[in-house]
C-alpha angles and dihedrals in degrees: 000000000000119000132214137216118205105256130222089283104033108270129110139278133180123246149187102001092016103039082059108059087040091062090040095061086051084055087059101039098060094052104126085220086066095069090060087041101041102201139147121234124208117175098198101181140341110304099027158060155173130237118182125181135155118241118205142173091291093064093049117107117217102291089061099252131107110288115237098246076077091054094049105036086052099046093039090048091049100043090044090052092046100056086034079059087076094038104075095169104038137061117228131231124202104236096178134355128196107207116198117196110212106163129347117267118240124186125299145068118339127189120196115204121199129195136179112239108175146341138056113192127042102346132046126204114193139159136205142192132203112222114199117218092267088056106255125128115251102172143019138176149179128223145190122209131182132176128285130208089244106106103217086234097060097057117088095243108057117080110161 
């Protein structure tokens, strides 16, 4: 359950756990990729997240389906968030990434779904899967993640 904290004026805001994952979705969303790879990040609870984006005609390769970078920028994103999820003073780094190519992806509407699979102190394992708008997995991989030495409050993005 979040919990809030009364704000300056006497709303609400959500703090510890939830503070957290709020500030880690600004994170996200300042990163300069994400203008190319326009996505909406939701960190429900600790060890996931949800990434959706819409793919269309100008991310496809020669053949008219979705390029791999896609595959990849979206799995990575949703696994990392979701291990960066646990780490509330550290930023991650990918340090390797297994991508498996189930269907090719057509237009439309993709969700990412990330989720923590082991470790908790100075490496992450997490997997995603893309799900396609009809509901079948396209995509699926498998990262692992370890500590930087960026603490999450020093980057620009990142307010809890």
């Amino acid at each position: 359950m979040t919990q809030l904290d009364p704000g300056p004026d006497g709303g609400s805001s959500p703090s510890g756990e939830a503070a957290h994952f709020r500030a880690l979705e600004k994170l996200y969303r300042s990163a300069p990729i994400n203008l190319l790879f326009r996505s909406e990040l939701t960190i429900p609870e600790e060890g996931r997240s949800v990434i959706h984006f819409d793919v269309d005609e100008t991310q496809f390769h020669a053949a008219g389906a979705v390029h791999g970078t896609v595959y990849f920028k979206m799995l990575d994103d949703a696994a990392f968030y979701a291990a960066n999820s646990l780490v509330s003073d550290r930023f991650l780094l990918t340090t390797s990434f297994n991508l498996l190519f189930t269907r090719p992806i057509g237009p439309g509407r993709i969700r990412a779904e990330g989720r923590w699979i082991s470790g908790k102190r100075r490496v992450y394992v997490a997997e995603a899967s893309l799900i396609a708008a009809d509901g079948e997995e396209v995509g699926r991989g498998t990262g692992t993640f370890m500590r930087s030495q960026f603490p999450l409050s020093s980057l620009p993005g990142y307010a809890a």
